[in-house]
C-alpha positions in Angstrom: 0.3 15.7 41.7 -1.1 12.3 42.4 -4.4 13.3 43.1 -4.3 14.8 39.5 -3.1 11.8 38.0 -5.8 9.8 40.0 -8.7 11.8 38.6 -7.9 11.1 34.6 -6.1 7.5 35.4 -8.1 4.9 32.8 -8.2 1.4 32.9 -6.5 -1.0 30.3 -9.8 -1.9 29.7 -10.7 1.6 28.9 -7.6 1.5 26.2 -8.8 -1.7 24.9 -12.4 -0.2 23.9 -12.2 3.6 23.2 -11.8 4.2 19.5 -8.3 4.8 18.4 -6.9 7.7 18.1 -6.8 8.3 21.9 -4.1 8.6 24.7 -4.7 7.6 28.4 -2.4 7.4 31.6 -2.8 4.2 33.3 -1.4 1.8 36.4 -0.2 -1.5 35.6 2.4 -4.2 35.8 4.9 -5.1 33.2 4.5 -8.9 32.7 6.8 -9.8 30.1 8.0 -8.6 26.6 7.7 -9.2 23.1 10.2 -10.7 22.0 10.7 -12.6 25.1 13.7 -11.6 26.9 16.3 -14.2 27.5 19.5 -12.2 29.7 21.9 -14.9 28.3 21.2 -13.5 25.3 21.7 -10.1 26.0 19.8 -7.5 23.8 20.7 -8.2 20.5 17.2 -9.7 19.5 15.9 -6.4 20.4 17.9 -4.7 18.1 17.6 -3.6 14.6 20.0 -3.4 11.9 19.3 0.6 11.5 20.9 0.8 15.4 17.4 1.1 17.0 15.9 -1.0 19.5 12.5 -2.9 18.4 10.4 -3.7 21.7 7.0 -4.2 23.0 5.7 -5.0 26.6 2.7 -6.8 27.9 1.2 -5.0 30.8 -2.0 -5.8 32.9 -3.8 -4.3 35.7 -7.2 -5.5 36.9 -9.0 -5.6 33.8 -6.9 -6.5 30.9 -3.7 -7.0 29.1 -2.3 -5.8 26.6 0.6 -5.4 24.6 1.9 -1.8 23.9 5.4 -0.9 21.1 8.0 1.1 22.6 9.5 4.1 20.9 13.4 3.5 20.6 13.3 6.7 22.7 11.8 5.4 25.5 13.6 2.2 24.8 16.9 3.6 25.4 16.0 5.5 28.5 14.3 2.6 30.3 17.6 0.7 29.4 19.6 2.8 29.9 21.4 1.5 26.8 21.5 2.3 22.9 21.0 -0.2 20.4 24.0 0.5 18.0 26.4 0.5 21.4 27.3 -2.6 22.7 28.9 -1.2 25.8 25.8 -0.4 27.2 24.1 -3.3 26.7 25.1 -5.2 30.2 23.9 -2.5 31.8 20.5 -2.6 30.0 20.4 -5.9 30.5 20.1 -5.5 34.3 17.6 -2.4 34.0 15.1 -4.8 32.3 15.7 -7.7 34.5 15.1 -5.7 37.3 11.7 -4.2 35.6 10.7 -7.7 34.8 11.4 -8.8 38.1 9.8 -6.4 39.8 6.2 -6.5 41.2 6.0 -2.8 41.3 3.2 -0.8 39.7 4.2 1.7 37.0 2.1 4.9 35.6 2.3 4.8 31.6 1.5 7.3 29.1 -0.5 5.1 26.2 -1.1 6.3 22.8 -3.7 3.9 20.8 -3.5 4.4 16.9 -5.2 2.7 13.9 -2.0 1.3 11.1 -3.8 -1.7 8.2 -7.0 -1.4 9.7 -5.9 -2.7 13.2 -5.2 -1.5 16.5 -2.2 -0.9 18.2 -1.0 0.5 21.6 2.5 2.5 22.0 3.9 3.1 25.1 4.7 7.0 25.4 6.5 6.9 28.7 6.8 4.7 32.0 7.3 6.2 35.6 7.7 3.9 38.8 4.7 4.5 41.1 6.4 5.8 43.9 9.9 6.8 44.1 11.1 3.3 45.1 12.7 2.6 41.8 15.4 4.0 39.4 12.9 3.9 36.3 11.9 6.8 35.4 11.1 7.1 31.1 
């Protein structure tokens, strides 16, 4: 339930400064992505010669950003498109022009792991806060 979610909901400042490995659920906003999103472009510089999609978004909420890797997993369902079929990219390219557009908060699943000695952030799943939207990853 929400209250549930409410009583282990952490901050992305929590994420920035726990010690990896550790997962949190948070509330932010999706602010852009890495690499930036052009929809004249379509999808194609998300996508990887071995048919998977390659993407990262930078989130906030009230205090910090940061940038977390999606899985192609979660990639394809928050596009709603696969990487190795072009047939489904216009459709993906409206899914994530409407997520960037949109000033909504979402709930995310955040995994922080330790690869070269540095810190990184993926993002394990992304649900609309509220039932107003149709992302749900």
């Amino acid at each position: 339930s929400r209250e549930d979610l409410g009583e282990r909901v952490s901050s992305l400042a929590q994420c920035l400064s726990t010690p990896a490995p550790a997962s949190f659920v948070t509330r932010v906003c999706v602010v852009s992505m890495l690499p930036p999103f052009d929809p004249n472009n379509g999808l194609d510089i998300f996508c990887m010669e071995d048919g998977t999609f390659q993407i990262a978004l930078h989130l906030k909420d009230d205090t910090a950003e940061l940038d977390a890797i999606l899985s192609n997993e979660v990639a394809e369902i928050l596009l709603g498109a696969n990487a190795s079929n072009r047939a489904t990219h216009e459709k993906g390219v409206t899914n994530l022009q409407n997520l960037l557009l949109s000033d909504s908060m979402w709930e995310g699943a955040i995994t922080s792991t330790i690869f070269g000695g540095n810190k990184f952030f993926i993002l394990d799943s992304l649900n609309i806060s509220q039932s107003t939207s149709q992302f749900n990853v």
